[in-house]
C-alpha positions, 0 to 999 in steps of 0.5 A: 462502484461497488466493484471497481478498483481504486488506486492508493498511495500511503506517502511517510517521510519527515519534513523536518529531518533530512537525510542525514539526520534520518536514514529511512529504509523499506521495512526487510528490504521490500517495496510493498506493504501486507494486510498479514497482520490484520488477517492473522490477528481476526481471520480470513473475513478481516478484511473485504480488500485486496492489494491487485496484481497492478500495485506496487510497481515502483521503488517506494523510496524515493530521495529528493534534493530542493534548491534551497538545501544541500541535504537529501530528502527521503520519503517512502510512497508506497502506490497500490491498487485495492478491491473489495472481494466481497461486501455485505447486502441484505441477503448476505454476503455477496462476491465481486463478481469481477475481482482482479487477481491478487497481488503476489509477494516475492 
């Protein structure tokens, strides 16, 4: 604290339809989500975070059978890293003096 890296997960699936009563898919075929909405829509302070160069290392779709049911399960679990670029003190703003690179979309 204040400067670590911190890891995340966003877990989204239903627990009451199955597979084939709901198909989910990665939004364009991607396997990591982007704050480009947030920063487009108030600036390039929007945010004091950043995905790090070590997330979204795995397929985020995952499909599970359980014993009791022969219909697939799906979920989407997205596994992330984040940092604080910069953080607001009394003498203003102050940079992470140990921030890891970013994480570069394909």
């Amino acid at each position: 604290w204040p400067w670590g890296d911190y890891d995340c997960m966003i877990k989204m699936g239903s627990w009451t339809f199955d597979g084939n009563m709901m198909n989910l898919t990665k939004y364009e075929n991607k396997d990591y989500i982007t704050m480009e909405a947030l920063d487009l829509q108030v600036g390039k302070y929007a945010s004091s975070l950043i995905f790090t160069e070590d997330s979204f290392k795995e397929n985020p779709l995952e499909t599970k059978f359980y014993p009791c049911c022969d219909e697939p399960y799906q979920s989407l679990n997205y596994r992330f890293k984040v940092q604080r670029k910069w953080r607001m003190t009394e003498k203003g703003m102050e940079s992470n003096p140990s921030l890891k690179n970013k994480f570069q979309e394909e």
